[in-house]
Backbone as CSV, one residue per row, in Angstrom:
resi,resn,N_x,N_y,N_z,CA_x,CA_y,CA_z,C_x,C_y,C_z
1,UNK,-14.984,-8.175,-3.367,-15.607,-6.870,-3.220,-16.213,-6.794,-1.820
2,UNK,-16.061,-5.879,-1.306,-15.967,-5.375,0.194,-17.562,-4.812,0.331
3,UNK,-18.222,-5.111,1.476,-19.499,-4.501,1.539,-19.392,-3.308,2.709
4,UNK,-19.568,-2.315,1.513,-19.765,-1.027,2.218,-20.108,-0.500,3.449
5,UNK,-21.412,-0.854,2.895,-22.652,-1.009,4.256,-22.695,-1.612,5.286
6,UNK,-21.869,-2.816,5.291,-21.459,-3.868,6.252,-20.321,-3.122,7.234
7,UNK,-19.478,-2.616,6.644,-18.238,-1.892,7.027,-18.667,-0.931,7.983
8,UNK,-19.765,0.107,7.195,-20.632,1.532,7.903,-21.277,0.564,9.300
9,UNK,-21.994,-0.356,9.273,-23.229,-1.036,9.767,-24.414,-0.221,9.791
10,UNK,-24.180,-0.065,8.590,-25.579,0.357,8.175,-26.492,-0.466,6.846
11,UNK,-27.927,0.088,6.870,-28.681,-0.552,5.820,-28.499,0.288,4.465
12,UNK,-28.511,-0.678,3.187,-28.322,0.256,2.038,-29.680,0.930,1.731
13,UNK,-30.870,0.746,2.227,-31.773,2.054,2.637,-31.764,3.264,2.844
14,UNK,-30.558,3.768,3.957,-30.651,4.748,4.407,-30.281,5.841,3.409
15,UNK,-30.781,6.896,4.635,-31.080,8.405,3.276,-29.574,8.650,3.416
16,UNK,-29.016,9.642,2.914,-27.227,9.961,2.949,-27.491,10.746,4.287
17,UNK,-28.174,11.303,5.098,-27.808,11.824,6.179,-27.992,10.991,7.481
18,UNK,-28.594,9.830,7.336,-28.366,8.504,7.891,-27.392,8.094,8.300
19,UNK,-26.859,7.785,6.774,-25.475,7.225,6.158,-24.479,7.666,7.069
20,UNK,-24.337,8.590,7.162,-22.867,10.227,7.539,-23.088,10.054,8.915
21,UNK,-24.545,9.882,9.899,-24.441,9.453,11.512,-24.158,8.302,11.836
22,UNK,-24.007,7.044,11.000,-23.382,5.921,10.998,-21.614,6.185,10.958
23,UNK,-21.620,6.583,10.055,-20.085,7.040,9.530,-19.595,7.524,10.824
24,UNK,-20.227,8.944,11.455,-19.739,9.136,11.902,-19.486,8.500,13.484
25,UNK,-20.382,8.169,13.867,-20.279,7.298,15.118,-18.962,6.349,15.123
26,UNK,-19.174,5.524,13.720,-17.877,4.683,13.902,-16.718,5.268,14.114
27,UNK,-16.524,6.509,13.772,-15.086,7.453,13.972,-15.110,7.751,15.287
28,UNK,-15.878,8.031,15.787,-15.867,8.047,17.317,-15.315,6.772,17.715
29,UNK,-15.629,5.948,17.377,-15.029,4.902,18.534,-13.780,4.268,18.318
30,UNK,-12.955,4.542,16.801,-11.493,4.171,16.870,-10.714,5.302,15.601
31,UNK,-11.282,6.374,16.052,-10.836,7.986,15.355,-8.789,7.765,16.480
32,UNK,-8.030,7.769,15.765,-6.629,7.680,16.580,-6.414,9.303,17.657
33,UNK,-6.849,10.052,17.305,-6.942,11.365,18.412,-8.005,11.215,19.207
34,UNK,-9.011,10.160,19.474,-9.948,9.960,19.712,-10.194,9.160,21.269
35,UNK,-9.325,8.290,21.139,-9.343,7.152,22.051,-8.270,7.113,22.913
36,UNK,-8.164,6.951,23.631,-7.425,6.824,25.136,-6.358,5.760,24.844
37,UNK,-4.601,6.247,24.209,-4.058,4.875,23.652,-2.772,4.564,25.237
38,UNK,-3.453,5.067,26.060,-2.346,4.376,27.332,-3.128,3.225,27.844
39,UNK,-2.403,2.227,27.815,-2.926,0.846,28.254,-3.637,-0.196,27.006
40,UNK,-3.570,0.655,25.780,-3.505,-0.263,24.872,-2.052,-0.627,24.349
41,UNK,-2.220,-2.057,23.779,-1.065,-2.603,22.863,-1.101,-2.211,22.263
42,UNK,-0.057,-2.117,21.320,0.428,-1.926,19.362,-0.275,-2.011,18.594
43,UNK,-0.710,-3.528,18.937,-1.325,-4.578,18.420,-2.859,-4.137,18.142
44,UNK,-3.375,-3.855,19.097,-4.732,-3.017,19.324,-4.744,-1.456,18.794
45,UNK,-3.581,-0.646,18.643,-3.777,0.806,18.139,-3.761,0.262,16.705
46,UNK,-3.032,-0.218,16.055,-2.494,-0.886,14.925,-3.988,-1.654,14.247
47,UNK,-4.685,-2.254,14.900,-6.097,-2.525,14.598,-7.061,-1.674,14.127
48,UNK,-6.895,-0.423,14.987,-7.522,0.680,15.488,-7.959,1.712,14.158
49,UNK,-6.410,1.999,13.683,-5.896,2.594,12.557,-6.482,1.835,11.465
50,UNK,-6.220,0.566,11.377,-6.648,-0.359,9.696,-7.894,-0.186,9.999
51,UNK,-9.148,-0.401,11.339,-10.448,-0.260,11.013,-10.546,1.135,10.567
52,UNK,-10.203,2.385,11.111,-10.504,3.736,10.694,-10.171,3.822,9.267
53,UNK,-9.364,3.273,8.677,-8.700,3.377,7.459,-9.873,2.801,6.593
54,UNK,-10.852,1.718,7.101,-11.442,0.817,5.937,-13.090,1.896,6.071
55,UNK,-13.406,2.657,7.359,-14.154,3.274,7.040,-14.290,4.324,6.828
56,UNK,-13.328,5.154,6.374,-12.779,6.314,5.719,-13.658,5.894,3.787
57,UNK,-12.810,4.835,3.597,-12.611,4.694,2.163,-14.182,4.332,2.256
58,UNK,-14.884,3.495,3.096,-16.204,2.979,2.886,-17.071,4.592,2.667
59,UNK,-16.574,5.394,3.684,-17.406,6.426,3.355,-17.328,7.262,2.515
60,UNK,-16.051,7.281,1.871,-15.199,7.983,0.670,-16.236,7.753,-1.116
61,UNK,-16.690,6.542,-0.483,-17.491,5.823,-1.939,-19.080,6.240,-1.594
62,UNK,-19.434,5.834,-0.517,-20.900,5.878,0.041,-21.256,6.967,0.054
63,UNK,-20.268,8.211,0.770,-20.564,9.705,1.159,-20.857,10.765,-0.048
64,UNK,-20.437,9.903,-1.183,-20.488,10.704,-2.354,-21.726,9.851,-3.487
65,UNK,-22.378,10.792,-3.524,-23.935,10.007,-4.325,-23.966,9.509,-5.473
66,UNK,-23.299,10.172,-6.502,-22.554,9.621,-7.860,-21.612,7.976,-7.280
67,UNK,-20.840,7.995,-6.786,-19.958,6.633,-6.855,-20.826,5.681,-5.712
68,UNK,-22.025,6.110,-4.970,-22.578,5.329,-4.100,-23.240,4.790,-5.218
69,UNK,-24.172,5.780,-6.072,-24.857,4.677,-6.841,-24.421,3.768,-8.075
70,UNK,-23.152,4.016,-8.213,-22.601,2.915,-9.224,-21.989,1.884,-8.207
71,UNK,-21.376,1.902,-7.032,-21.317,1.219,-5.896,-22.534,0.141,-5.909
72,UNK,-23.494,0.522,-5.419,-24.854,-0.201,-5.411,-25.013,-1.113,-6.797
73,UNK,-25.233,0.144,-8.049,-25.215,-1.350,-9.563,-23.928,-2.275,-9.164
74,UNK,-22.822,-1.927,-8.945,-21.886,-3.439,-9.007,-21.974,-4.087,-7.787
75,UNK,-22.404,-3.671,-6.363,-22.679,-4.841,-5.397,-24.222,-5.702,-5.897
76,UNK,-24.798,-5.267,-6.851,-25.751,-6.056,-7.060,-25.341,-6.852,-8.006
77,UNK,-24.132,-6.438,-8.900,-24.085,-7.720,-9.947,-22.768,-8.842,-9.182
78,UNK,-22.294,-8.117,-8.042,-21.350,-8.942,-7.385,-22.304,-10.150,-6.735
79,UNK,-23.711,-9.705,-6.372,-24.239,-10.931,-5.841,-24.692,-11.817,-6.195
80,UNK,-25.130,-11.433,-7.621,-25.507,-12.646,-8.692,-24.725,-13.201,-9.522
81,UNK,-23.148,-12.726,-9.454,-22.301,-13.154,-10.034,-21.461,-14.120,-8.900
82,UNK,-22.290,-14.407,-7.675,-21.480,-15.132,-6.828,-21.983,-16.221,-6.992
83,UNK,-22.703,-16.608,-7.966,-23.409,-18.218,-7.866,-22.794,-18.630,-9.664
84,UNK,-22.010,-17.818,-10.247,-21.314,-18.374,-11.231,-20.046,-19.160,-11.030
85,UNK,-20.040,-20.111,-12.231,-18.588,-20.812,-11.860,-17.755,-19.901,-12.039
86,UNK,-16.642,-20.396,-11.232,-15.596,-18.828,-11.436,-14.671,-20.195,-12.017
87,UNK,-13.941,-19.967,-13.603,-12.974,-20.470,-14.590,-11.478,-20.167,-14.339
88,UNK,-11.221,-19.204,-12.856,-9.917,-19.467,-12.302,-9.618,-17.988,-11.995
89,UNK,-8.463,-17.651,-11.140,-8.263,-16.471,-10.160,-6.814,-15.688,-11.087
90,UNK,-7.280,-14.705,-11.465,-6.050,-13.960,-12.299,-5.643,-12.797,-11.119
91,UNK,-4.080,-12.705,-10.831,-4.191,-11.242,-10.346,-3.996,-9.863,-11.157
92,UNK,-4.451,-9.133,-10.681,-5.221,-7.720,-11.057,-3.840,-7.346,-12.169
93,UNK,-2.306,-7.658,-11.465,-1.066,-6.999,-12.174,-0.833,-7.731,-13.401
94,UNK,-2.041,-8.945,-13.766,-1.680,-9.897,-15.112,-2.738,-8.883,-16.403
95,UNK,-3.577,-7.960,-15.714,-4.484,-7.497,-16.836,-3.368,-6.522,-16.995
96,UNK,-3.509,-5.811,-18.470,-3.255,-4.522,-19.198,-4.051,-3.468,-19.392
97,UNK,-2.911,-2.554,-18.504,-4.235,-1.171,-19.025,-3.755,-0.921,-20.223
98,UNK,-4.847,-0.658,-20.557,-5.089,0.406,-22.079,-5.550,1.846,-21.441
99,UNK,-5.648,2.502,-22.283,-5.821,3.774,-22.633,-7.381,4.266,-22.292
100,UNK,-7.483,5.389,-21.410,-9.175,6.016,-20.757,-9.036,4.880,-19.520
101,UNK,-8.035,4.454,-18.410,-8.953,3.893,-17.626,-8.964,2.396,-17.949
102,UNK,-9.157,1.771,-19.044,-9.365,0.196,-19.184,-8.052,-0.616,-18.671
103,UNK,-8.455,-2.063,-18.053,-7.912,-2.791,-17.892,-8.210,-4.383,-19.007
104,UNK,-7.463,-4.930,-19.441,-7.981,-6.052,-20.414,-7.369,-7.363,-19.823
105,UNK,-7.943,-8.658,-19.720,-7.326,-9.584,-19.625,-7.655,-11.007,-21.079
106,UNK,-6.927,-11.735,-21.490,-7.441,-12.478,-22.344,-8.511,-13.511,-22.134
107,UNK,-9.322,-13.872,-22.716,-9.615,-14.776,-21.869,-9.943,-16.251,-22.946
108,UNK,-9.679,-17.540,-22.925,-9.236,-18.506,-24.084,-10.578,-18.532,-25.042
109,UNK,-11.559,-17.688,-24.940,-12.661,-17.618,-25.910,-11.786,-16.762,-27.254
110,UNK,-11.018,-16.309,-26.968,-10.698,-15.067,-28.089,-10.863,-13.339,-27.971
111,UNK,-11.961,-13.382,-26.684,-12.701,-12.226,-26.482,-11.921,-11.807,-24.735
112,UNK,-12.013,-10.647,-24.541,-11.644,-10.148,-23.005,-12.217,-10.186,-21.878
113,UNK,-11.747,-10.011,-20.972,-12.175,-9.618,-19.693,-11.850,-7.637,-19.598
114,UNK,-12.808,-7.497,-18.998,-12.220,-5.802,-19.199,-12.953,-5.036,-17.815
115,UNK,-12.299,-4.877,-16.935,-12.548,-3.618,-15.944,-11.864,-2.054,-16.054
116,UNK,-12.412,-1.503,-15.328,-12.343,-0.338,-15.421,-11.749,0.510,-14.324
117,UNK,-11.652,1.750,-13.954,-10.613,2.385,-12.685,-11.695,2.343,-11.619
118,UNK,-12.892,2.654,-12.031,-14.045,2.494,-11.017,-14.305,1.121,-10.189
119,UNK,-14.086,-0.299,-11.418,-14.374,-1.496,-10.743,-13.293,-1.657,-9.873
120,UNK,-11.559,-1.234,-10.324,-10.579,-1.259,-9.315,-11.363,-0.692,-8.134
121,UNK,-11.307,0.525,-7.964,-11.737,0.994,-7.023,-12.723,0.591,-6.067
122,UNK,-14.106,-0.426,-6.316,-14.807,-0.891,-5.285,-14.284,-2.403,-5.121
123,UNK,-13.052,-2.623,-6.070,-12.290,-4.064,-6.251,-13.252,-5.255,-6.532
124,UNK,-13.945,-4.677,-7.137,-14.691,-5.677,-7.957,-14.197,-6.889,-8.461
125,UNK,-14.317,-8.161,-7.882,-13.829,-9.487,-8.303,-14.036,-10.580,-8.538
126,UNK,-15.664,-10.305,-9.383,-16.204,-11.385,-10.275,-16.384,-10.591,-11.455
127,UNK,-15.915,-10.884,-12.425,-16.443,-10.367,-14.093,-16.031,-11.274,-14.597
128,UNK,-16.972,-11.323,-16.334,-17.295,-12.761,-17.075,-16.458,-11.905,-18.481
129,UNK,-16.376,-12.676,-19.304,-15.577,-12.137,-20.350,-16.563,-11.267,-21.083
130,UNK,-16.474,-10.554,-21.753,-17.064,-9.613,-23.170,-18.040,-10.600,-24.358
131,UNK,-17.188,-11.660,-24.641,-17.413,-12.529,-25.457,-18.364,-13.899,-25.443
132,UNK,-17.489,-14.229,-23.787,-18.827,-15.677,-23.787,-19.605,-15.713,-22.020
133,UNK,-19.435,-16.539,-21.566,-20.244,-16.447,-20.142,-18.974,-16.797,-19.400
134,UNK,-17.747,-17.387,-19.638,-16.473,-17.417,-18.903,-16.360,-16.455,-17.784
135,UNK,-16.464,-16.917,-16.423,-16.205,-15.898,-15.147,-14.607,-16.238,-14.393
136,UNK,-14.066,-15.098,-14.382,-13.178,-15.017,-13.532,-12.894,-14.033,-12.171
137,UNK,-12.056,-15.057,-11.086,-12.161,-14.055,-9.892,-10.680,-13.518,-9.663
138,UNK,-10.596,-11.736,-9.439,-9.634,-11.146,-9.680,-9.133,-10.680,-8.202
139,UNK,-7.669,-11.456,-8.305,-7.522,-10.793,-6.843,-6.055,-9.847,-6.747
140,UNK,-6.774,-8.841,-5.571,-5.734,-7.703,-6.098,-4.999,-7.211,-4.869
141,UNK,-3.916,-7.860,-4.697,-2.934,-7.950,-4.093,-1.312,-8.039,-4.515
């Protein structure tokens, strides 16, 4: 799971109109209509593009106050879930969706692992099973 705020360089303090002069500054400096691409490499526009791309989506979650603050509850359980043993790395295409949104994975307690379209979405990749304290890390590629 990707830190938002880290991405913005900003503090998760700030008020949302904070937020949006962070945001936007960073678009200023590698916005692709933005920047002067004679005398850069490929290599460097091509950079340029994947950073604009990661703070698009950072602000896509942050810029909107509803998914910032469920954003915020799961980077807080991402940080206390980083000092659990993680019981092994499933990728994301081994769970099953079900039906509303759910994703299920088994997990050898008997009981699931279960994310949701939202945890996809901030790629949430520590969750413990339903059933016992079993943690697994989900990688989604």
């Amino acid at each position: 799971m990707e830190n938002l705020y880290e991405i913005l360089g900003a503090d998760p303090s700030l008020s949302q109109q904070d937020l949006k002069r962070c945001y936007q500054q960073l678009l200023l400096q590698c916005h692709p209509d933005k920047i002067d691409s004679s005398g850069i490499s490929e290599t460097v526009k091509a950079e340029l593009v994947k950073k604009f791309q990661t703070i698009n989506k950072a602000w896509k979650i942050l810029g909107d106050k509803t998914l910032r603050k469920d954003y915020d509850a799961r980077w807080q359980e991402h940080c206390v879930s980083q000092t659990w043993p993680i019981q092994e790395s499933v990728q994301f295409g081994e769970f099953v969706s079900e039906e509303e949104g759910l994703h299920t994975h088994p997990c050898r307690c008997g009981g699931y692992y279960l994310i949701d379209n939202t945890d996809v979405l901030f790629a949430v990749d520590i969750i413990s099973c339903g059933s016992c304290s079993l943690a697994i890390r989900i990688i989604y590629t």
